[in-house]
C-alpha positions as CSV (number, residue, x, y, z in Angstrom):
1,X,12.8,-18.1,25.5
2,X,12.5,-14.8,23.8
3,X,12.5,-16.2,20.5
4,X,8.8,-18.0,21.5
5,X,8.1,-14.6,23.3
6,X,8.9,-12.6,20.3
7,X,6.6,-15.2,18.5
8,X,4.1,-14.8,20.3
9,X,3.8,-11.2,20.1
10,X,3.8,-11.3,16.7
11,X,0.8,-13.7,16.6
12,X,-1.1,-11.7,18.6
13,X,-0.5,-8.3,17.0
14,X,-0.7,-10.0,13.5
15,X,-4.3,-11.7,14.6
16,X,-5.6,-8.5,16.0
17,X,-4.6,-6.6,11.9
18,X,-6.2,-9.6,11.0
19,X,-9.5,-9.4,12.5
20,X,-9.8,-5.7,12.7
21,X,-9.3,-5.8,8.3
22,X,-12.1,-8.9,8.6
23,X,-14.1,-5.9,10.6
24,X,-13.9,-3.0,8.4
25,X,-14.2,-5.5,4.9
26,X,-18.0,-5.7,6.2
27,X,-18.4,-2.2,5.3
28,X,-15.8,-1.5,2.4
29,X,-14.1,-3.8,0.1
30,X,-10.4,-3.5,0.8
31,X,-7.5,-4.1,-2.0
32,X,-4.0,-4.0,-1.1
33,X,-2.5,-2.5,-4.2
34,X,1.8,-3.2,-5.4
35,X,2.8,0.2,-6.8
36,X,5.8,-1.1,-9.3
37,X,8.7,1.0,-8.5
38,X,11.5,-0.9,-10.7
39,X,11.7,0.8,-13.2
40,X,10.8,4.5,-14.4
41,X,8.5,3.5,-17.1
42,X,6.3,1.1,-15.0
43,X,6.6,4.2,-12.2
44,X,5.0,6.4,-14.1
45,X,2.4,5.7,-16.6
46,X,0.6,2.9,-15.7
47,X,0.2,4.7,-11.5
48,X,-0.8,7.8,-13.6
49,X,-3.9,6.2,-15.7
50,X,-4.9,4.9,-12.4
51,X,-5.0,7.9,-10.3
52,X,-6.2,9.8,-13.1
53,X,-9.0,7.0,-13.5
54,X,-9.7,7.2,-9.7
55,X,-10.2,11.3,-9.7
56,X,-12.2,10.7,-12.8
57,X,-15.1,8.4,-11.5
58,X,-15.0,8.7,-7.6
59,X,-18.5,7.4,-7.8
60,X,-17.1,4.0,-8.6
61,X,-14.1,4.4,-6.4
62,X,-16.1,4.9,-2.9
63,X,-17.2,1.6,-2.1
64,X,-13.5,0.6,-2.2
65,X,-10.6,1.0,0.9
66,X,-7.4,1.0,-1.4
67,X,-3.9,0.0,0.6
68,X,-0.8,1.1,-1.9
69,X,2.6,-0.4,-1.0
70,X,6.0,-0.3,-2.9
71,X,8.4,-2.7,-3.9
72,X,11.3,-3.3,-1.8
73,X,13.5,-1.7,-4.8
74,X,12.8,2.6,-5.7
75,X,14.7,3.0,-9.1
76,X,13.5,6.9,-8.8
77,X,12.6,8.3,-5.5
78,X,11.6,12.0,-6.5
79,X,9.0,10.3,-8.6
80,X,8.1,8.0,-5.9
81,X,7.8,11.3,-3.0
82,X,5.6,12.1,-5.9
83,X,3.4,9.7,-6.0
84,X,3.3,9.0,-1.6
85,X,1.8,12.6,-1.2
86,X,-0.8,11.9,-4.3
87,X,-2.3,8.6,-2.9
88,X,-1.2,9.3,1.0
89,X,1.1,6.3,1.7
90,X,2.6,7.1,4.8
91,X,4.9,3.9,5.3
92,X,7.6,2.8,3.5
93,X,10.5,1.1,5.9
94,X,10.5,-1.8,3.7
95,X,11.7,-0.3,0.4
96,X,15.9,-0.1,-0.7
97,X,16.6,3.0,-2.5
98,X,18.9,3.8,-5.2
């Protein structure tokens, strides 16, 4: 019995993100963006080109609604603190630190 209850709340929650991403992808194009966290070399450079990519042509950059998440595994987490205050990611429960 709570099992199907805790499904169903889950459905309904899940539906309701669902619909409300449908909503706002009239008006902006979302992308749901993997920050690789791994390793130190993929941590750095390639998240650096990009933000340094997105400051340099905003123009571009506007149309677009970007969601940045990590991997579940942060190989450097001053670097990654670093990088949450540059692009705003507020949650990260899902990650394993070192």
């Amino acid at each position: 019995m709570i099992l199907k209850t805790k499904s169903l709340i889950y459905n309904i929650f899940f539906s309701i993100i669902f619909y409300l991403i449908l909503i706002i992808s009239y008006f902006k194009k979302i992308r749901f963006l993997q920050i690789e966290t791994r390793r130190f070399g993929h941590m750095s450079e390639p998240i650096e080109i990009h933000f340094l990519e997105k400051k340099k042509f905003k123009e571009n950059f506007k149309e677009y609604l970007d969601i940045y998440f990590p991997e579940k595994f942060i190989s450097n987490t001053y670097l990654w603190r670093r990088w949450k205050n540059f692009f705003k990611i507020k949650i990260d429960f899902l990650t394993r630190r070192l």
